[in-house]
C-alpha positions in Angstrom: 12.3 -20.6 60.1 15.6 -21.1 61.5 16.4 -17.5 61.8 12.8 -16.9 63.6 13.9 -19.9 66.1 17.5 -18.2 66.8 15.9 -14.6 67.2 13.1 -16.2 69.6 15.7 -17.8 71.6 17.4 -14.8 72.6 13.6 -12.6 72.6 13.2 -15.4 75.5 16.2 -14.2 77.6 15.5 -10.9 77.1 11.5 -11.2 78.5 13.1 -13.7 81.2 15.3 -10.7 82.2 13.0 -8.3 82.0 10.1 -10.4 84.3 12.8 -10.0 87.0 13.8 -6.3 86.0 9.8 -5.1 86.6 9.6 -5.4 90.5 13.3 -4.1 91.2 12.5 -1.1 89.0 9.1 0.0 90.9 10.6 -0.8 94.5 14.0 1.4 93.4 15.6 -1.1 94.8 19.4 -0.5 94.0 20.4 -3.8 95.7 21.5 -5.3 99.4 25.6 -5.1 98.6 26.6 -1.6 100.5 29.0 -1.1 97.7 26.0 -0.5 95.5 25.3 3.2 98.2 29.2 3.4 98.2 29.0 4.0 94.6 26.1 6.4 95.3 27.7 8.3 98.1 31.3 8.6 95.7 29.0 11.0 93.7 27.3 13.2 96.5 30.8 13.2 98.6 32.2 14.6 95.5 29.0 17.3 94.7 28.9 18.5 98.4 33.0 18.5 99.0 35.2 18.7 95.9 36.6 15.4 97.1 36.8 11.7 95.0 36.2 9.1 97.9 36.7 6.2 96.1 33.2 3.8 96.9 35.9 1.2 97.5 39.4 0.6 96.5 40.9 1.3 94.1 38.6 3.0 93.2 36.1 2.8 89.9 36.1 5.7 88.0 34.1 5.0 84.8 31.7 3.3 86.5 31.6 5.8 89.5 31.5 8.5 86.4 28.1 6.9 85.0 26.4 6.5 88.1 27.0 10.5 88.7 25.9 11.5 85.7 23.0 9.6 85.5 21.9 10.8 89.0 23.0 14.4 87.8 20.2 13.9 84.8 17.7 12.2 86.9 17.6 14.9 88.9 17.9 17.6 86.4 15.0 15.7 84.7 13.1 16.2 87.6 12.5 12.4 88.1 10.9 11.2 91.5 13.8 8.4 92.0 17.1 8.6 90.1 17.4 5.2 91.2 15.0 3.7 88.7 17.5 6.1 86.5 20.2 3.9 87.5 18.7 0.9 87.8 17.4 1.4 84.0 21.5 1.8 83.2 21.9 -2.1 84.9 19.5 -3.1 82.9 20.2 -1.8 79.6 23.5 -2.9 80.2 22.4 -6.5 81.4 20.4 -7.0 77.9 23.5 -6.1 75.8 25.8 -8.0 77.6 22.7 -11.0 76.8 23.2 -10.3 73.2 27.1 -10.0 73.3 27.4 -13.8 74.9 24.6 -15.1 72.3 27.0 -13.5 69.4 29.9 -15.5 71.1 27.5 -18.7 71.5 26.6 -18.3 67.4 30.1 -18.4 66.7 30.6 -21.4 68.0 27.4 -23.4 65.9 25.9 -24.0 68.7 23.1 -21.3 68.9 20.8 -22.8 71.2 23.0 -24.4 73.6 21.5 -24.3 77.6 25.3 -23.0 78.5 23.7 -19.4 77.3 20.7 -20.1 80.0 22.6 -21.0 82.4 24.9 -17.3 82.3 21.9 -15.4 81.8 19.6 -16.9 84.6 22.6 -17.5 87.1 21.6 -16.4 90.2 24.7 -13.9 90.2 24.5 -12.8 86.8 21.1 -11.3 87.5 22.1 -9.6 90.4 24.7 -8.0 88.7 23.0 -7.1 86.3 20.0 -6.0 88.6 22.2 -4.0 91.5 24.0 -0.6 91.2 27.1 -2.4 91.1 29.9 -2.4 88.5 30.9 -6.1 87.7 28.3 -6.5 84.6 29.5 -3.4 82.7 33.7 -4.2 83.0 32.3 -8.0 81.4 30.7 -5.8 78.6 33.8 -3.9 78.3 36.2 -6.9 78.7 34.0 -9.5 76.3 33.3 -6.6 73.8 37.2 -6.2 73.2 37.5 -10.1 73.2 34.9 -10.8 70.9 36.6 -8.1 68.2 40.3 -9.6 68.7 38.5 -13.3 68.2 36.6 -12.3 65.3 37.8 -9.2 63.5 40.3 -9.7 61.0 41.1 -6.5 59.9 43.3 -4.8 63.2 44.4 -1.8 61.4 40.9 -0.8 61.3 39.5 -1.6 64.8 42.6 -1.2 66.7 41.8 1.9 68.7 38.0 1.2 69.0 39.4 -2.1 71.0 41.9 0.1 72.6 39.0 2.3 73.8 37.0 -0.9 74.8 40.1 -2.7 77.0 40.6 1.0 78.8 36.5 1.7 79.3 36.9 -2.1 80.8 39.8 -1.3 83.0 38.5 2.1 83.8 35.3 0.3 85.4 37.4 -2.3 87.4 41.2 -2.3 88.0 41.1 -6.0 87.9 39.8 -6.5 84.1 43.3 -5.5 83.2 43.2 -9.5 82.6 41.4 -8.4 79.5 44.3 -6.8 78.1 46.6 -9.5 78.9 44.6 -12.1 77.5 44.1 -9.8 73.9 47.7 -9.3 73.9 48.3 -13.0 74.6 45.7 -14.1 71.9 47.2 -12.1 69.0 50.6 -13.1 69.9 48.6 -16.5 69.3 47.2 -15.4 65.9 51.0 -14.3 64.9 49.7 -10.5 64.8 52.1 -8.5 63.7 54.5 -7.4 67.4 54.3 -3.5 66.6 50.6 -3.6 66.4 50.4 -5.6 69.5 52.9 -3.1 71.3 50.6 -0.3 70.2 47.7 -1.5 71.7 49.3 -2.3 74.8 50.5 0.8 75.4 47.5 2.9 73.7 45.2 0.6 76.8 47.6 1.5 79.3 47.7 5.0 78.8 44.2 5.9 78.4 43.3 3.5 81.1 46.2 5.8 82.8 44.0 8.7 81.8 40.9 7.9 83.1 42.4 7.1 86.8 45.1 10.3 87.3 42.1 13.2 88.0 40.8 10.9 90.5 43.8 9.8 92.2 45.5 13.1 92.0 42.2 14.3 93.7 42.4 11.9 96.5 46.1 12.3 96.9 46.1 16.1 97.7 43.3 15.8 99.6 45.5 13.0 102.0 48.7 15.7 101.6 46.6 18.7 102.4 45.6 17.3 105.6 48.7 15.7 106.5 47.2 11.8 106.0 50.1 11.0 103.7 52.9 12.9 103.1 54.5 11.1 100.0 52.1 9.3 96.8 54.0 5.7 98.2 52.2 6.0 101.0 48.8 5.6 98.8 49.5 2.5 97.9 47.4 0.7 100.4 44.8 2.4 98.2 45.6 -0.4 95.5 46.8 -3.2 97.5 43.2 -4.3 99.5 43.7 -7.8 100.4 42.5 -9.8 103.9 44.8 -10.3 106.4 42.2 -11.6 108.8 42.0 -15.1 106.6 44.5 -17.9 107.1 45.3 -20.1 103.7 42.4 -22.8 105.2 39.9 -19.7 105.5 41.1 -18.3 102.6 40.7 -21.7 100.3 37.0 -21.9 102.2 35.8 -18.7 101.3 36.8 -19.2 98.0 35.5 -22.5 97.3 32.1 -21.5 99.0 31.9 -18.7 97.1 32.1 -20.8 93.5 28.6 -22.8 94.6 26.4 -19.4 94.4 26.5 -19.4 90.5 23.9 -22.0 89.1 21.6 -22.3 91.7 19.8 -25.7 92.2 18.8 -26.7 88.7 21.5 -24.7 86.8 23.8 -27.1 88.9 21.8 -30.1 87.6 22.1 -29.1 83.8 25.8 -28.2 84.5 26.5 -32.1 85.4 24.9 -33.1 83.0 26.1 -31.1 80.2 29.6 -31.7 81.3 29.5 -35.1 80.0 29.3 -34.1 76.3 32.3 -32.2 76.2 35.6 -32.7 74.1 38.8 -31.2 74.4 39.3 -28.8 71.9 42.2 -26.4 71.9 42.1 -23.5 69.2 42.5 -19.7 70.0 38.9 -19.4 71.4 39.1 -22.1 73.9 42.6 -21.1 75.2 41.5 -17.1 75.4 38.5 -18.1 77.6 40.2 -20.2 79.5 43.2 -17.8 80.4 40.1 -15.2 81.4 38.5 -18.0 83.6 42.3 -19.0 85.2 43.4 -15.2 85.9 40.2 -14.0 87.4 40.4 -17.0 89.6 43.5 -16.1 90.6 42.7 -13.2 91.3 39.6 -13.7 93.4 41.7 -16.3 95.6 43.8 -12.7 97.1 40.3 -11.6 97.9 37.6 -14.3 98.0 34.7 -11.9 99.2 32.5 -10.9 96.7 30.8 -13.5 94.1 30.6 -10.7 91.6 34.7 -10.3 90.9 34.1 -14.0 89.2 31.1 -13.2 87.0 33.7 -13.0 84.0 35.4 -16.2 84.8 31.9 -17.3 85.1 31.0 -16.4 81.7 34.0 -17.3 80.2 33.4 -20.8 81.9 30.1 -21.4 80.2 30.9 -20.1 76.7 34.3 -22.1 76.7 32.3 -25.3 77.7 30.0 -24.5 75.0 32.9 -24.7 72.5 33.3 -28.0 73.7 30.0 -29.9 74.0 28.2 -31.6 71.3 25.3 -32.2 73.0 21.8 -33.7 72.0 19.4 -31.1 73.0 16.4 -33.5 73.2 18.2 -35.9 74.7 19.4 -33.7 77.4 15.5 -32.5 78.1 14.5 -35.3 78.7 17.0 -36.3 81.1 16.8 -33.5 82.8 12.8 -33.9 83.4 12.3 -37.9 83.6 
């Protein structure tokens, strides 16, 4: 009985997700963020020209890789939108990255926890996962390679596989390099031995090297052959996209605004609530999660625009809270409805 109560509980975030999925799909709606039709017109820039236009800096090639293939096979498949083709991509990629935080959430003994509701019904979580837009796949990237350095004990055996997982992660968004770190920091943590952790440093940083050159070197003689740039230094605005327009008051604004979109009404309700129940506990769990949550913070602060660039501090957030709490379920219900 309780394995039919633990499957049903993730069956119901699943059929949640797909209630919202249904309508998006038949309207071939690929989302309201332009960056979503930046990522679209990367793909046909490069078809009609020859020429990688990043869909913003500094670019996203795995991502930007998927979404041209897919359109590639949509078309070839003779398929009236090759948006539902992509859209279909978000989704499938939304439901795994479901199941990959309920695996983290059943490590912890704490299967049915609302923390795991309130990630996959988060108002931003479900646009991510719902838009042509590349924050939800680096998570499953990035929380796929944490989840094997947290719970795998045998490195020899999966230490390329998480190699592979940290560059795919790093390959869809520049910024998940945090990922690495965090691995790195965590099996320093576990005592692992040094040469193992050197090797998957480097192995990450070289494939993830990999993945990026062909594009860049793309863009970069297309700058040199029509006298844009004339040395590779000068690219380096390509990489360093901050916003100069925003004083540190505007800055700090922007950033704390931008933290209120997550829960929505009643996930900030529950979030209050649940808060109350927890206990400091630090083990090499809590302290990974939290290093993810701090760094992509940090990060976002340089450029507080888009909600999405948080979704993994977000998750990291919830299923380091749910470490913590030990909450009566019941109990929380009902003070939640009465």
């Amino acid at each position: 009985m309780k394995k039919v109560t633990e499957i049903n509980f993730l069956a119901l975030s699943i059929v949640v997700s797909s209630l919202f999925f249904i309508p998006v799909f038949f309207k071939a709606n690929v989302g309201s963020d332009w960056d979503s039709y930046a990522v679209i017109g990367t793909y046909f820039n490069f078809i009609n020209s020859g020429i990688y236009i990043p869909s913003r800096p500094p670019g996203f090639p795995v991502f930007e890789i998927l979404i041209g293939f897919t359109i590639y096979i949509s078309n070839y498949l003779g398929l009236n939108s090759f948006e539902q083709g992509l859209l279909i991509i978000q989704f499938l990629s939304l439901i795994s990255l479901n199941v990959l935080i309920y695996n983290f959430f059943n490590k912890a003994g704490n299967k049915k926890s609302l923390f795991f509701f309130l990630i996959v019904l988060s108002p931003i979580y479900l646009i991510s996962g719902l838009s042509v837009i590349d924050y939800l796949l680096g998570s499953l990237f990035g929380f796929s390679a944490l989840y094997l350095a947290l719970y795998k004990n045998d490195l020899n055996y999966y230490q390329i596989v998480l190699s592979v997982l940290l560059s795919l992660a790093i390959g869809v968004r520049l910024s998940n390099v945090i990922f690495l770190f965090v691995v790195l920091v965590l099996f320093l943590i576990k005592k692992e031995s040094l040469g193992q952790i050197i090797i998957i440093g480097f192995t990450t940083i070289v494939l993830s090297g990999f993945l990026y050159f062909p594009f860049y070197n793309n863009l970069y003689n297309f700058y040199t052959n029509t006298n844009i740039y004339n040395s590779i230094s000068e690219m380096s605005c390509v990489i360093n996209l901050t916003n100069t327009d925003h004083d540190l008051i505007g800055r700090l604004g922007r950033f704390i605004l931008k933290q209120i979109n997550y829960f929505g009404t009643l996930g900030f309700i529950f979030f209050l609530i649940l808060l109350k129940d927890i206990k400091v506990k630090i083990n090499s769990t809590t302290t990974s999660l939290f290093l993810i949550f701090l760094f992509f913070q940090l990060s976002f602060l340089r450029l507080p625009t888009e909600e999405g660039h948080l979704l993994p501090a977000f998750i990291a957030l919830m299923i380091m809270l749910n470490q913590l709490s030990q909450y009566n379920l019941k109990i929380l219900i009902t003070a939640v409805v009465f």
